[in-house]
C-alpha positions in Angstrom: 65.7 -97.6 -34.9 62.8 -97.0 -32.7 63.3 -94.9 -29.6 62.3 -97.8 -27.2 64.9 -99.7 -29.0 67.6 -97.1 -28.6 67.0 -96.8 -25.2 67.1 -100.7 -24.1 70.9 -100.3 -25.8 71.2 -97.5 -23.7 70.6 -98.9 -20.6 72.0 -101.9 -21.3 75.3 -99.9 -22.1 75.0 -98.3 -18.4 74.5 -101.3 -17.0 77.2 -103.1 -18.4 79.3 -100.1 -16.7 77.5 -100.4 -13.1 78.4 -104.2 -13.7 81.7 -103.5 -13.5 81.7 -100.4 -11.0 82.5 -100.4 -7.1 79.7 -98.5 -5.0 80.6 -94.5 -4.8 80.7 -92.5 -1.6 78.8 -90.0 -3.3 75.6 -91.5 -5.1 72.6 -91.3 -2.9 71.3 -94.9 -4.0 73.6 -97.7 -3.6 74.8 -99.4 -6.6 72.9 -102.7 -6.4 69.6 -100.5 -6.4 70.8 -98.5 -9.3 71.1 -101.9 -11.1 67.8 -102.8 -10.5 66.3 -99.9 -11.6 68.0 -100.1 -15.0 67.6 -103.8 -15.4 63.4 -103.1 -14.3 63.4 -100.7 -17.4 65.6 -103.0 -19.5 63.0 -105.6 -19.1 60.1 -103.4 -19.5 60.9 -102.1 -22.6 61.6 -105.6 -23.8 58.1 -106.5 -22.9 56.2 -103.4 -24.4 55.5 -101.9 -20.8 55.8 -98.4 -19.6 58.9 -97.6 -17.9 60.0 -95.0 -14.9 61.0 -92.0 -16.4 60.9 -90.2 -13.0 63.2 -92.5 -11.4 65.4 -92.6 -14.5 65.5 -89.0 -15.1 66.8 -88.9 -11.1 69.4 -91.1 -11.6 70.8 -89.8 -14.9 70.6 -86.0 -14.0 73.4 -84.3 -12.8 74.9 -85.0 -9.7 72.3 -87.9 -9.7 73.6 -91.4 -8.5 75.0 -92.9 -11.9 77.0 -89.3 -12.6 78.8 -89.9 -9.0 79.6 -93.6 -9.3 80.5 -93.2 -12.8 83.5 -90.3 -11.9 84.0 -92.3 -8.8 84.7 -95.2 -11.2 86.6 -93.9 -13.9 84.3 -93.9 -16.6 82.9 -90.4 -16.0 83.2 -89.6 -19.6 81.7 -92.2 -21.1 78.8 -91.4 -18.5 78.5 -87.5 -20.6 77.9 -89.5 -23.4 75.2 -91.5 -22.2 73.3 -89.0 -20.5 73.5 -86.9 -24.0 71.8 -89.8 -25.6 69.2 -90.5 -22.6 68.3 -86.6 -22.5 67.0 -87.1 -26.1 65.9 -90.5 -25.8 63.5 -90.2 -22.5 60.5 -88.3 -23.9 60.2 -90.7 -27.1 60.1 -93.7 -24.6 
């Protein structure tokens, strides 16, 4: 699988999460805007355009916004995982 593919199943894994999340006390943007960001790059790589890594990288860094709503929402671990995957993913992209 090609990287660009990976990371659309990527995102659209962390979205499917968001979906289901309730906006944390701790993440600097607000849920709905995280959700829009990773939709944005869902629908860019589905269309062969460039994506935001910058803004990506922000949000799935440590202590960035999806980290703290993830542990706010219970699925903190499954978050780990993710990043792992997007830390590997991101410069292929």
């Amino acid at each position: 699988m090609h990287a660009p593919e990976a990371m659309q199943i990527l995102l659209e894994k962390a979205l499917g999460f968001l979906e289901k999340s309730k906006e944390s006390d701790w993440a600097e943007t607000p849920l709905e805007d995280q959700k829009k960001m990773i939709r944005a790059a869902i629908e860019a790589l589905k269309n062969n355009q460039p994506i935001d890594k910058g803004a990506l990288k922000a949000e799935f860094a440590p202590i960035g916004s999806l980290q703290e709503t993830a542990v706010s929402n219970r699925w903190g671990e499954e978050y780990i995982g993710l990043a792992e995957e997007f830390e590997e993913l991101i410069e292929l992209v």
